[in-house]
FIFI-603321 format. One record per residue (C-alpha): residue number from 1; x, y, z. Coordinates in steps of 0.1 Angstrom, whole numbers, plus 2048, in hexadecimal, padded with zeros to 3 digits. Each point is the difference from the previous one (the first is absolute). Layout:
N
[r NUM; [X; Y; Z]];
...
This chain:
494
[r 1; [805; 7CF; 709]];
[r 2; [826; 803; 7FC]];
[r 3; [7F8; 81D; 7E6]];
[r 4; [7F0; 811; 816]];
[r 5; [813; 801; 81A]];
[r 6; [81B; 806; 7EE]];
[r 7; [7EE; 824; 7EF]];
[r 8; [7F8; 807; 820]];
[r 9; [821; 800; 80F]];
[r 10; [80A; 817; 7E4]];
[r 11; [7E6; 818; 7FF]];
[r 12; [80C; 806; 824]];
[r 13; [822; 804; 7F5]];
[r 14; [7F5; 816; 7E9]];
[r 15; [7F1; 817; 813]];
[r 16; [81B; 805; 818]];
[r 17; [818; 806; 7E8]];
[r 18; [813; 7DB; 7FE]];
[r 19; [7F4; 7F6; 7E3]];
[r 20; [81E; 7FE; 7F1]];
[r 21; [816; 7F6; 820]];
[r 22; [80E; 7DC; 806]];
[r 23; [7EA; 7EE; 815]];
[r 24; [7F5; 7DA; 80C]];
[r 25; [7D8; 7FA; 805]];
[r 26; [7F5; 7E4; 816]];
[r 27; [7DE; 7F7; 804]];
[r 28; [7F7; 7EA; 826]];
[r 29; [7E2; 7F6; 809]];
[r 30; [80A; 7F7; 820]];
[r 31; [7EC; 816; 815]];
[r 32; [7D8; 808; 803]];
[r 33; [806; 817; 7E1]];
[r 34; [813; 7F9; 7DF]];
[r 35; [81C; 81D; 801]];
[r 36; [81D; 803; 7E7]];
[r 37; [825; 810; 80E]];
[r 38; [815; 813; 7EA]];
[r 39; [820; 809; 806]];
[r 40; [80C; 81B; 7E8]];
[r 41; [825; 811; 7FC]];
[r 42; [7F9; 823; 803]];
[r 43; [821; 80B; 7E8]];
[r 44; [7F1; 803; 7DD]];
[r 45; [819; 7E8; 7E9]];
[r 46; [804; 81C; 7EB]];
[r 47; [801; 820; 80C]];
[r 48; [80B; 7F0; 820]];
[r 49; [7EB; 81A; 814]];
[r 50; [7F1; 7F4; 820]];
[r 51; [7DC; 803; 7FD]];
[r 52; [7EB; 80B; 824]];
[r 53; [7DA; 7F5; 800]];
[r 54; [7F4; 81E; 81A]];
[r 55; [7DB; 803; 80E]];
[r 56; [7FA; 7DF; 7EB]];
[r 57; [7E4; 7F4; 813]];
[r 58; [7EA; 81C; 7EA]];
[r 59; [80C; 7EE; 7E0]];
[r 60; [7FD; 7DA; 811]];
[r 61; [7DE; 808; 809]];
[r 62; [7F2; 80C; 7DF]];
[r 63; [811; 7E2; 7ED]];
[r 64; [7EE; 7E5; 819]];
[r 65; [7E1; 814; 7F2]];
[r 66; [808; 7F9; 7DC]];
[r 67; [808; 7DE; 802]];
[r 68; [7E0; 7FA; 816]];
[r 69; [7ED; 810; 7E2]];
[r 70; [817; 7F0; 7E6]];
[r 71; [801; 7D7; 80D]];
[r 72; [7E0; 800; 815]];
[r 73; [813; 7FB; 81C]];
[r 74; [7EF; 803; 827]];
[r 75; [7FF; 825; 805]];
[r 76; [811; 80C; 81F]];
[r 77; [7F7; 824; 817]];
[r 78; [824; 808; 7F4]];
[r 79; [808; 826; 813]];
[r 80; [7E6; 815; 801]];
[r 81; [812; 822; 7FF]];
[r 82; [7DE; 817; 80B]];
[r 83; [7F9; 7E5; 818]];
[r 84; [800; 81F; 81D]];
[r 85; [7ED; 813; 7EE]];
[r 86; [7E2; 7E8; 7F2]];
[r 87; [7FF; 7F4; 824]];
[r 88; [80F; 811; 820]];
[r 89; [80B; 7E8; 81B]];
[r 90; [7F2; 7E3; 7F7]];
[r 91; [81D; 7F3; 7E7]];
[r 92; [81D; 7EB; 813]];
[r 93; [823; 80E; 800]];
[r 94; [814; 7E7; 7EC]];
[r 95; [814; 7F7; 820]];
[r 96; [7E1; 7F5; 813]];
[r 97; [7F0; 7EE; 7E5]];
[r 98; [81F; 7ED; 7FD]];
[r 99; [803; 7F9; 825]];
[r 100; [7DB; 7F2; 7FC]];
[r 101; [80C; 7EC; 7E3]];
[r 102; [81B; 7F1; 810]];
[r 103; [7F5; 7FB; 823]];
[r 104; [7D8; 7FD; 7F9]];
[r 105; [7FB; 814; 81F]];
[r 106; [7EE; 823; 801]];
[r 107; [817; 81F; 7FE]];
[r 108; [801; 81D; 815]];
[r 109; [7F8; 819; 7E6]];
[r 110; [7DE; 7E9; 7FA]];
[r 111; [7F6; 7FC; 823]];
[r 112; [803; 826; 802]];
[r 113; [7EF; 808; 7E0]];
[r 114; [7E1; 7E6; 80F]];
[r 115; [7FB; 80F; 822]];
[r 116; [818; 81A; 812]];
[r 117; [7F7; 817; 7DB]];
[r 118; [7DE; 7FD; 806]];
[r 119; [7FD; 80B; 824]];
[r 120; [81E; 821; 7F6]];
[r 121; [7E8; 804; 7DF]];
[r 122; [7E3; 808; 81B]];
[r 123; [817; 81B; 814]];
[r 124; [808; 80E; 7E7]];
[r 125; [7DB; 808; 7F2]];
[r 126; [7F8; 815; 81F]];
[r 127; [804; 81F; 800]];
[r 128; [80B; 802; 823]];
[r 129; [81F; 7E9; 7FA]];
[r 130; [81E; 804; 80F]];
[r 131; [822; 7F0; 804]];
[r 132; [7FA; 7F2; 821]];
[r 133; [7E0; 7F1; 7F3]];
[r 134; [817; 7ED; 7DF]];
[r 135; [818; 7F5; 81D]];
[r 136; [7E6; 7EF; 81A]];
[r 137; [7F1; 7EE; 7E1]];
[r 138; [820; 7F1; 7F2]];
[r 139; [80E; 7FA; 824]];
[r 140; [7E4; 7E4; 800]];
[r 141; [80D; 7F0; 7E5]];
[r 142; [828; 802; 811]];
[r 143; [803; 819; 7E3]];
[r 144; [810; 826; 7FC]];
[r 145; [803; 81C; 7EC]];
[r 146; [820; 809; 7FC]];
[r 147; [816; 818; 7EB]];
[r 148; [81D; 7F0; 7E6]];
[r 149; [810; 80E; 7E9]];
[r 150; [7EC; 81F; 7F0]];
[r 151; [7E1; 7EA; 807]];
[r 152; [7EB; 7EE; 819]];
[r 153; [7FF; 7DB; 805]];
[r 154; [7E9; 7E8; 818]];
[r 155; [816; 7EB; 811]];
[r 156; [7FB; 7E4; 81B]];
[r 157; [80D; 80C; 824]];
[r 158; [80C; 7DE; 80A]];
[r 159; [80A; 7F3; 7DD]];
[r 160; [81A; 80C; 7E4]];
[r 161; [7E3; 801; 7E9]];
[r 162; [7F0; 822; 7EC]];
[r 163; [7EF; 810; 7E4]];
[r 164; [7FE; 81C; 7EB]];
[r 165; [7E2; 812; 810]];
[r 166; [7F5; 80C; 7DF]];
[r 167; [7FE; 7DE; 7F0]];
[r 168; [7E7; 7F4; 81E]];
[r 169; [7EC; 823; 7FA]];
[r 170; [801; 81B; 7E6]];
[r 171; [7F4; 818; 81B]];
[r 172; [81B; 7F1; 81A]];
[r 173; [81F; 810; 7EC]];
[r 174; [814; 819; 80E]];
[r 175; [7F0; 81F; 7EB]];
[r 176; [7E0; 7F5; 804]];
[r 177; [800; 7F8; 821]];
[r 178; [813; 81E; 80C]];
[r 179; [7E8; 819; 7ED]];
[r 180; [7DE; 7EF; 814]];
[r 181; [814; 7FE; 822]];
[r 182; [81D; 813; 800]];
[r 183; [825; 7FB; 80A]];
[r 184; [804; 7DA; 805]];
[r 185; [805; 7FD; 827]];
[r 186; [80F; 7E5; 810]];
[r 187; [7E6; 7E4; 814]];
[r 188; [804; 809; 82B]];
[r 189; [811; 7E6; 816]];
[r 190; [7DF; 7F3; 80C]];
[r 191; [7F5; 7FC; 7DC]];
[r 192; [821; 7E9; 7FA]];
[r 193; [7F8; 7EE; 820]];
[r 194; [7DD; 7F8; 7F8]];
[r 195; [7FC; 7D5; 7FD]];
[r 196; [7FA; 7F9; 7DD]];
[r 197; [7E1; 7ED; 7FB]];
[r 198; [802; 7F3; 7DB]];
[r 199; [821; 7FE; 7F6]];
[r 200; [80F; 7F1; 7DE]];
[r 201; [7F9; 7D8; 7FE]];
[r 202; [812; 7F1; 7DD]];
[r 203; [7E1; 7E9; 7FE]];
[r 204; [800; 7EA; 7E3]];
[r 205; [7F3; 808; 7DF]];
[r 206; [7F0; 7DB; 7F5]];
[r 207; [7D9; 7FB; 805]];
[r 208; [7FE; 7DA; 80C]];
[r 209; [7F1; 7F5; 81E]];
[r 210; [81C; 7ED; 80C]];
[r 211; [819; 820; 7F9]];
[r 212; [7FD; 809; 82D]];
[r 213; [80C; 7DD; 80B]];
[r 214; [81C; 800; 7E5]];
[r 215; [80C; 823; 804]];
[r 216; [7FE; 7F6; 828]];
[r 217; [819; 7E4; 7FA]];
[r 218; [817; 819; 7EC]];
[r 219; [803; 818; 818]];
[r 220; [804; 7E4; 81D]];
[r 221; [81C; 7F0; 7EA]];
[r 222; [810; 825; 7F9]];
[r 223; [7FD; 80A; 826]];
[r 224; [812; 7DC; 806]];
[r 225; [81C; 807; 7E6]];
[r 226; [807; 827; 80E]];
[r 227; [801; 7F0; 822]];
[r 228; [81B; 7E3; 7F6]];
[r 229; [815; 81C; 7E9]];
[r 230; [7FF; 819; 820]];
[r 231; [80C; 7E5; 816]];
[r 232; [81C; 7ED; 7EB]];
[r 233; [80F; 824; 7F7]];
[r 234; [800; 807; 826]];
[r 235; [80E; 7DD; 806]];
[r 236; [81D; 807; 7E6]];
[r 237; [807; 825; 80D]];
[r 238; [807; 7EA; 822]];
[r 239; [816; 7EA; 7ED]];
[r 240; [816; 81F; 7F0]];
[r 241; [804; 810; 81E]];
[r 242; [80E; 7E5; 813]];
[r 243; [816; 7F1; 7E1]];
[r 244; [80B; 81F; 7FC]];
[r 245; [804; 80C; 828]];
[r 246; [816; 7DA; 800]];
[r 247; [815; 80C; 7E8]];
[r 248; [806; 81D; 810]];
[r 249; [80C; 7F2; 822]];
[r 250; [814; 7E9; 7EF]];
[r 251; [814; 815; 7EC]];
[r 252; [804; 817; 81D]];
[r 253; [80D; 7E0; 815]];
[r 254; [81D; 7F7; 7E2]];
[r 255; [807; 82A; 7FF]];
[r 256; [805; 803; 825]];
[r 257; [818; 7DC; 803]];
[r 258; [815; 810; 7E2]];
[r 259; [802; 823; 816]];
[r 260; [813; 7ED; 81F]];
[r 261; [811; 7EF; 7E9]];
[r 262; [823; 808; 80A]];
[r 263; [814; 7EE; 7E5]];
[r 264; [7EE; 814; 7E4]];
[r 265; [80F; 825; 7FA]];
[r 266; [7EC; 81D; 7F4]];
[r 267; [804; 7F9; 7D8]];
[r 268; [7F9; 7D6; 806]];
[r 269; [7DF; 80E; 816]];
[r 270; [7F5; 815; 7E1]];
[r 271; [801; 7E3; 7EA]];
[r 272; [7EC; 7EB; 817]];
[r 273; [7E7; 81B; 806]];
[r 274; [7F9; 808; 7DA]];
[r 275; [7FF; 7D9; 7FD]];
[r 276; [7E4; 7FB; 81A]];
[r 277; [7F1; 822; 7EE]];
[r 278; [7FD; 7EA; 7E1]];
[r 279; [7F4; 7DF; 810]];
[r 280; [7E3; 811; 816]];
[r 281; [7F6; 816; 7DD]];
[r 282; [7FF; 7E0; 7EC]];
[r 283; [7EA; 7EE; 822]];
[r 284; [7E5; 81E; 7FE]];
[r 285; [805; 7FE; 7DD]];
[r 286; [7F2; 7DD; 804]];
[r 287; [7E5; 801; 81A]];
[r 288; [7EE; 81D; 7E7]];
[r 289; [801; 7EE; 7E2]];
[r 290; [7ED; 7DE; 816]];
[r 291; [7EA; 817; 811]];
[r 292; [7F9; 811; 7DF]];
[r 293; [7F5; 7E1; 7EF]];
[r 294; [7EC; 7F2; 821]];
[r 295; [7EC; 823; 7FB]];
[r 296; [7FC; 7FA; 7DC]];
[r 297; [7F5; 7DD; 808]];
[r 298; [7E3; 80E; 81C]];
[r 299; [7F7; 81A; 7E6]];
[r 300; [7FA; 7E4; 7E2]];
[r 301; [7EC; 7E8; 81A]];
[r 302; [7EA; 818; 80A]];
[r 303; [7FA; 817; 7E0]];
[r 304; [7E0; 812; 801]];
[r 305; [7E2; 7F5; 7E6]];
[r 306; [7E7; 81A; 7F3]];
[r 307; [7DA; 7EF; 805]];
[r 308; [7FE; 7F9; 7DE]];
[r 309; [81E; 7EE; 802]];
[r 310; [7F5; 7EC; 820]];
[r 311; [7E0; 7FB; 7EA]];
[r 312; [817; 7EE; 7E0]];
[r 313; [813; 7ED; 819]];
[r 314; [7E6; 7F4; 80E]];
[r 315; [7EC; 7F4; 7E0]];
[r 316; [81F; 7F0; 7F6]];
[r 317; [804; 7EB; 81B]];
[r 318; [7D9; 7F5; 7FD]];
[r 319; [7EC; 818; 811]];
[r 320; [7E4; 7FD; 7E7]];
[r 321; [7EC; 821; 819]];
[r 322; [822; 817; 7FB]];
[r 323; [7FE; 7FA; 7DB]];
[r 324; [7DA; 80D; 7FD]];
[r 325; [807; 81B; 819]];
[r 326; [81C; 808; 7E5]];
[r 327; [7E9; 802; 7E5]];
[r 328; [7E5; 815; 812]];
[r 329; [813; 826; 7FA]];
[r 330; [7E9; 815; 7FB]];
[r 331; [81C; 814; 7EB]];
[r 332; [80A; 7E1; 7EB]];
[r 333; [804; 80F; 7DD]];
[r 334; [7DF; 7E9; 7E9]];
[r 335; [810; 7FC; 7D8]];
[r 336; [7E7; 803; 7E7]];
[r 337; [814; 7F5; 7E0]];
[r 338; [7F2; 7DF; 7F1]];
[r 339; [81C; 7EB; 806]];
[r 340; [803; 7D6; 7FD]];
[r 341; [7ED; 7F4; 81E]];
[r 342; [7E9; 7EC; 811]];
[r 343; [7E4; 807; 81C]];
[r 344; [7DE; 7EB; 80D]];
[r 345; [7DF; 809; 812]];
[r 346; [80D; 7E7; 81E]];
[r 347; [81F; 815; 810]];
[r 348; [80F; 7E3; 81A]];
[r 349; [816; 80E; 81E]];
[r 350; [821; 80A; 7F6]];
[r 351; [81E; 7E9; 801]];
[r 352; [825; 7FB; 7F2]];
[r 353; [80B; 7E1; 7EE]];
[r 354; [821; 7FB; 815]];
[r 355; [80E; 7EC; 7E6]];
[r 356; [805; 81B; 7E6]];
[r 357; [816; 814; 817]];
[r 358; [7E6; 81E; 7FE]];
[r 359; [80A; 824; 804]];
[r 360; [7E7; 814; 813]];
[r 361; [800; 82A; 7F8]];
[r 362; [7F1; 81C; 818]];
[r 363; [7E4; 7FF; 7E6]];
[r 364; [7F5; 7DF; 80C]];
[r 365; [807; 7F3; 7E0]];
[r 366; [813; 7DE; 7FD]];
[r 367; [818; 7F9; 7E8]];
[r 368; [807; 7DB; 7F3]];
[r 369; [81C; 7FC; 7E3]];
[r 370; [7F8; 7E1; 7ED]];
[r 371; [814; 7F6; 7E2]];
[r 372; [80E; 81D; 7F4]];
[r 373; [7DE; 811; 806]];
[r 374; [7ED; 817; 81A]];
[r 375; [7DC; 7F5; 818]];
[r 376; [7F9; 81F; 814]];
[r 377; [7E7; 7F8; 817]];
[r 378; [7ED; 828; 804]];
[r 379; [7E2; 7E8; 81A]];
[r 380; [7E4; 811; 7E5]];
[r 381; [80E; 7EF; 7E1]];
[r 382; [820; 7E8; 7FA]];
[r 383; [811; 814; 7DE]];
[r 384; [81E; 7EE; 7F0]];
[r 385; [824; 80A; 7E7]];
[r 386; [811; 7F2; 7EC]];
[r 387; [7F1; 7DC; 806]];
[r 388; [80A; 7DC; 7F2]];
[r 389; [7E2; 7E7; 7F8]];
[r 390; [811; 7EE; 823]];
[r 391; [7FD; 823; 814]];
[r 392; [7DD; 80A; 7EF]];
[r 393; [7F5; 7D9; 80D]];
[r 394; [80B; 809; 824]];
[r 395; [7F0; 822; 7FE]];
[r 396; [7DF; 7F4; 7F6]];
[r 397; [802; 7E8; 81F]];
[r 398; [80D; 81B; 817]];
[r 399; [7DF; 813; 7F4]];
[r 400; [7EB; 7E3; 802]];
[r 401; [80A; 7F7; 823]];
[r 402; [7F9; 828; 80C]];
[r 403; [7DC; 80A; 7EA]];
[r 404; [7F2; 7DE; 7F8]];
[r 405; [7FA; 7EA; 7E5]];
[r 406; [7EE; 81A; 7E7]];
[r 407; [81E; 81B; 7F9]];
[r 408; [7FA; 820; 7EA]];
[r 409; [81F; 808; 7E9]];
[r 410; [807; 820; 7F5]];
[r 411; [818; 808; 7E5]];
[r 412; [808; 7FD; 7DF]];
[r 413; [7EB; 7E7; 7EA]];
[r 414; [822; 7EF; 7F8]];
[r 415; [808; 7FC; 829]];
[r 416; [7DC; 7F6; 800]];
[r 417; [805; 7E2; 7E7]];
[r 418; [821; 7F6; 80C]];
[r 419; [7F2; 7FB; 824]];
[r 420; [7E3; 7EB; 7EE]];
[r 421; [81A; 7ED; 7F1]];
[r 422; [819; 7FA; 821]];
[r 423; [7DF; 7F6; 818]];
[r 424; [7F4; 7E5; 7E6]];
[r 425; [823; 7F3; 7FA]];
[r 426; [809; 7FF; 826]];
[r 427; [7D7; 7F1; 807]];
[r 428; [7FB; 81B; 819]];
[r 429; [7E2; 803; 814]];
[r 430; [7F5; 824; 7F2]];
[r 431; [7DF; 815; 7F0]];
[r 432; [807; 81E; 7F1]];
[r 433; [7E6; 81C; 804]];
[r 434; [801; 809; 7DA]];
[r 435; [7E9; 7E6; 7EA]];
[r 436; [819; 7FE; 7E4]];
[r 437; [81C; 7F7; 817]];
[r 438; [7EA; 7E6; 812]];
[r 439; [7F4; 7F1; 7DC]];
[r 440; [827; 7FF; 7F6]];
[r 441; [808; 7F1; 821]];
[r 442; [7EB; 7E0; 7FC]];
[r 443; [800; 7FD; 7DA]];
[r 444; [82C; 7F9; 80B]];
[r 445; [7FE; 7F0; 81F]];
[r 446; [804; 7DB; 7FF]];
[r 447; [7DD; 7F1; 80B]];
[r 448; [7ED; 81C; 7EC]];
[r 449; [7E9; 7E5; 7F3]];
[r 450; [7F4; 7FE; 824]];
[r 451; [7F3; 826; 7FD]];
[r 452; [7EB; 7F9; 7DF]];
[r 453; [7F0; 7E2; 80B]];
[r 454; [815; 7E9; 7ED]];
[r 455; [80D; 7E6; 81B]];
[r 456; [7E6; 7E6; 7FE]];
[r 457; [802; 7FA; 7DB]];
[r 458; [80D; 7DD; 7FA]];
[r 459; [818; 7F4; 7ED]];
[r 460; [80A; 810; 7DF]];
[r 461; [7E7; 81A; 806]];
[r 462; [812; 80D; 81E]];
[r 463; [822; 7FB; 7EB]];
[r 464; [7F4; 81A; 7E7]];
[r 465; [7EE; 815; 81C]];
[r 466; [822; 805; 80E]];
[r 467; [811; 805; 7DB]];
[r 468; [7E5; 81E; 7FC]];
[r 469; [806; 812; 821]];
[r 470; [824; 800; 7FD]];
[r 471; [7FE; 80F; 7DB]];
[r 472; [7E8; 817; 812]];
[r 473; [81B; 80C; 817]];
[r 474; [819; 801; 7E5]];
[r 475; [7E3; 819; 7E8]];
[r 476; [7FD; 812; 822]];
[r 477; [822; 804; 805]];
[r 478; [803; 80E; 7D7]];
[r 479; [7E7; 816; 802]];
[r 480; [80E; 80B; 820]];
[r 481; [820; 809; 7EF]];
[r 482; [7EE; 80E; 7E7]];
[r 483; [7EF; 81D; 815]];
[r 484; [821; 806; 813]];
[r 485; [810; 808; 7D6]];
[r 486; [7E5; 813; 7F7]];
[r 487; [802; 819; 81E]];
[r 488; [823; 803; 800]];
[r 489; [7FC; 809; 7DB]];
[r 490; [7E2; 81C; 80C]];
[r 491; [818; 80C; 817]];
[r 492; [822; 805; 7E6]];
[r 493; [7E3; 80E; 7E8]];
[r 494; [7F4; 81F; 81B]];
C-alpha cells in the first residue's frame, strides 16, 4: 500500500541519517521489481551541514531485513558479510554474479571454481606437489599462476581475464601455498607453450533443449556483426586518409602558385599563407567531425547484445522457443510471497500477446500494463497490481488462454471475490479450483439456472427458478462480503 511504501522510504531515511533532509520519493513499477528513487539534499535545512552516508551498504542491508520481517515482504540473500568464511570458494564475487546476471553466460571465476579447482585441489593433496606440477595442470585449462600485487591470481594466458587464487582455493593463496611448496616460481617456456586443451567457453547458463541451436544463431549473428564493424571501420580509415591526403595536395598546390607569385611581396604572401592556414584547419576541421559521426553511425548499427538480450529480442519479435529458453535459468530468483495471482494444472507453451505492447525482463518475466494496472507474466503463475475490473477481465483471459479453463487463485479472499464477481459479469469461460469460488461463480453468472437443473421448467416455474438463483447469487455475494468484514476485523483485532 501507499502507507507502506511510504514508511518504508523513511525508515531508510532514517537510518542513514536523512530523516530530516528534503527529499522527493517516487515509486515505479516499471521494471521486473517495484523500486522507489529518492533523491535527497544532503545540506540539513537547519544546521546546514552536509551530511556523508559512508560504508552505508552495512546500514541498507540490515534495514531490507527489517522491513522483510516488518511487511512480509519476499526476503532477499541481501550481503552475506561471513560469506568467505561459512563457505570458501564457492560464493561468486559480486562482479561475476553480475556479469552472469546481465549476460546469462557462465563467468570465469565459475568455470574455474567447477573444474580447473578441482584438478589444482588434487596437486595440491599430494605430498609430492610441486610448482611445476600446479603449472602443467592449469596450462590445460589456458590457465597460470601468476603473482599481482602482494598476492597470486589465475589468469588466462590468451585472455585479459583472472582471479584471486585464494577465492578459487583456500589452500591456493599465497601463504598457504608458499608454506606447502615454497617460493612461488615462475611456469618454464615449454610450460607456456603447451596447447591448452580445455580452455574457458562462456556457455550459457539456461537449461532448455533448444538453448544449442539458439546460442548457435547468436554467436553466428555476433561473428556476422564484428565482421561488418571490422570492415566499415577499415573502409572509413580509407576514406580519412585520402580526404585528408586531397586536402593536403591541394593546399600545397594554392601555397606553391602564391610562392611564384611575383606581384605579391613578402607581407601580402603572409596574409595569404595564414589565410590558406585557416581554410585547410577549418577543411580537416570538417572531414573529422563527418568521419566522426560515420564511426558513431557503424558503432550504433552494429552494437553488441549480451545472450540474454538476443534471447528478449528475440521473444519480442515472436520467437515463442527464445522466450522458454528465457525462462529456463537455472539461477532465476523463485518468490515465495503470496501475492494476487493466477496458475493452472495445464501450463500451454509460452507466448506474448503482441497487442499489449509487452515488455520482456532477463527473468523471463513479461510485463503487460493494462489500464493503469500491472500482468506480469512469471510462465509458473500470471500475478497482477493495481488492477481495474477491465484489466482483471483481460488477466483472467490472459491466464485462461496459458493454464486452461480450471485456474487456482491465490490471494486475498477479497481479490478472490472480486475475480468471482468480474468472470460472471464479463460470462467468462472459467472454474476456479476452490469450491466456494466455483459455487459463487454460477450462483452470479447469467444462465446459473442451467447448473441447478432449472432450464426445463416451463413457464412461470422457470420465471421464479431464475428469480431464486439470482437472489442466490446476490446471498452469495452478502455473505461473501460478510467473511471478507469479519477477517479484516480479526486482523485490526491481533
Amino acid at each position: 500500500t501507499s502507507e507502506m511504501v511510504k514508511e518504508i522510504e523513511e525508515a531508510f531515511c532514517d537510518a542513514l541519517g536523512f530523516g530530516e533532509h528534503q527529499r522527493i520519493a517516487a515509486l515505479h513499477v516499471n521494471t521486473e521489481h517495484p523500486h522507489i528513487h529518492i533523491a535527497i539534499n544532503k545540506i540539513h535545512p537547519k544546521t546546514f551541514r552536509v551530511h556523508e552516508a559512508y560504508r552505508s551498504y552495512h546500514t541498507l542491508s540490515d534495514v531490507c531485513r527489517q522491513m522483510e520481517q516488518k511487511y512480509g515482504l519476499e526476503v532477499d540473500n541481501g550481503i552475506d558479510f561471513d560469506a568467505k568464511k561459512k563457505n570458501p570458494g564457492i560464493k561468486l564475487g559480486p562482479e561475476a554474479a553480475a556479469m552472469e546476471k546481465h549476460s546469462g553466460l557462465m563467468s570465469f571465476e565459475t568455470w574455474i571454481k567447477r573444474g580447473p579447482a578441482k584438478a589444482l585441489r588434487e596437486i595440491l593433496s599430494r605430498p609430492d606437489a610441486s610448482w611445476e606440477q600446479v603449472h602443467r595442470s592449469l596450462a590445460k585449462y589456458d590457465l597460470v599462476m601468476r603473482k599481482r600485487g602482494a598476492g597470486l591470481v589465475i589468469s588466462s594466458r590468451t585472455r585479459k581475464l583472472f582471479v584471486k587464487a585464494s577465492d578459487v582455493l583456500r589452500e591456493a593463496g599465497k601463504g598457504a601455498i608458499e608454506k606447502k611448496l615454497g617460493p612461488y616460481v615462475e611456469p618454464s617456456d615449454e610450460i607456456m607453450k603447451r596447447k591448452a586443451k580445455l580452455p574457458y567457453y562462456a556457455k550459457a547458463l539456461h537449461n532448455h533443449n533448444e538453448r544449442d541451436a539458439l546460442y548457435q544463431k547468436y554467436q553466428k549473428e555476433r561473428s556476422e556483426r564484428e565482421t561488418r564493424k571490422t570492415l566499415d571501420l577499415r573502409s572509413l580509415r580509407e576514406e580519412r586518409s585520402a580526404r585528408l591526403s586531397d586536402i593536403s595536395e591541394d593546399f600545397e598546390r594554392r601555397r606553391e602558385r602564391v610562392r611564384r607569385d611575383t606581384l605579391l611581396g613578402k607581407r601580402g604572401k603572409r596574409s595569404v599563407y595564414s589565410k590558406l592556414r585557416e581554410e585547410r584547419l577549418e577543411a580537416v576541421n570538417g572531414v573529422a567531425a563527418d568521419i566522426g559521426g560515420k564511426r558513431r553511425s557503424i558503432y550504433a548499427e552494429n552494437k553488441g547484445i549480451t545472450w540474454q538480450d538476443y534471447l528478449i529480442r528475440e521473444a519480442v519479435d515472436g520467437n515463442d522457443v527464445a522466450l522458454q529458453v528465457l525462462r529456463s535459468n537455472s539461477r532465476k530468483v523463485e518468490r515465495d510471497i503470496p501475492r494476487d495471482s493466477f496458475d493452472g494444472p495445464r501450463r500451454k507453451p509460452d507466448f506474448l500477446y503482441w497487442n499489449l505492447s509487452p515488455r520482456v525482463y532477463k527473468n523471463g518475466d513479461v510485463l503487460y500494463q493494462v489500464d493503469g494496472g500491472v500482468i506480469r507474466d512469471e510462465g509458473e503463475n500470471i500475478s497482477v497490481e493495481n488492477m481495474s475490473d477491465e484489466g482483471l477481465k483481460m488477466a483472467l483471459e490472459i491466464s485462461t488462454a496459458r493454464f486452461g479453463s480450471l485456474l487456482n487463485v491465490d490471494g486475498s479472499r477479497e481479490f478472490k471475490a472480486r475475480v468471482v464477481k468480474v468472470a460472471a459479469e464479463a460470462g467468462l469461460e472459467v472454474e476456479f479450483s476452490l469450491p466456494w469460488m466455483q459455487a459463487a461463480l454460477e450462483a452470479l453468472m447469467p444462465d446459473s439456472g442451467k447448473e441447478h437443473g432449472l432450464v426445463d421448467e416451463p413457464g412461470n416455474e422457470r420465471d421464479m427458478a431464475k428469480k431464486q438463483g439470482k437472489g442466490r447469487g446476490r446471498d452469495l455475494e452478502r455473505e461473501l462480503e460478510r467473511e471478507i468484514d469479519m477477517e479484516q476485523e480479526e486482523e485490526l483485532e491481533r
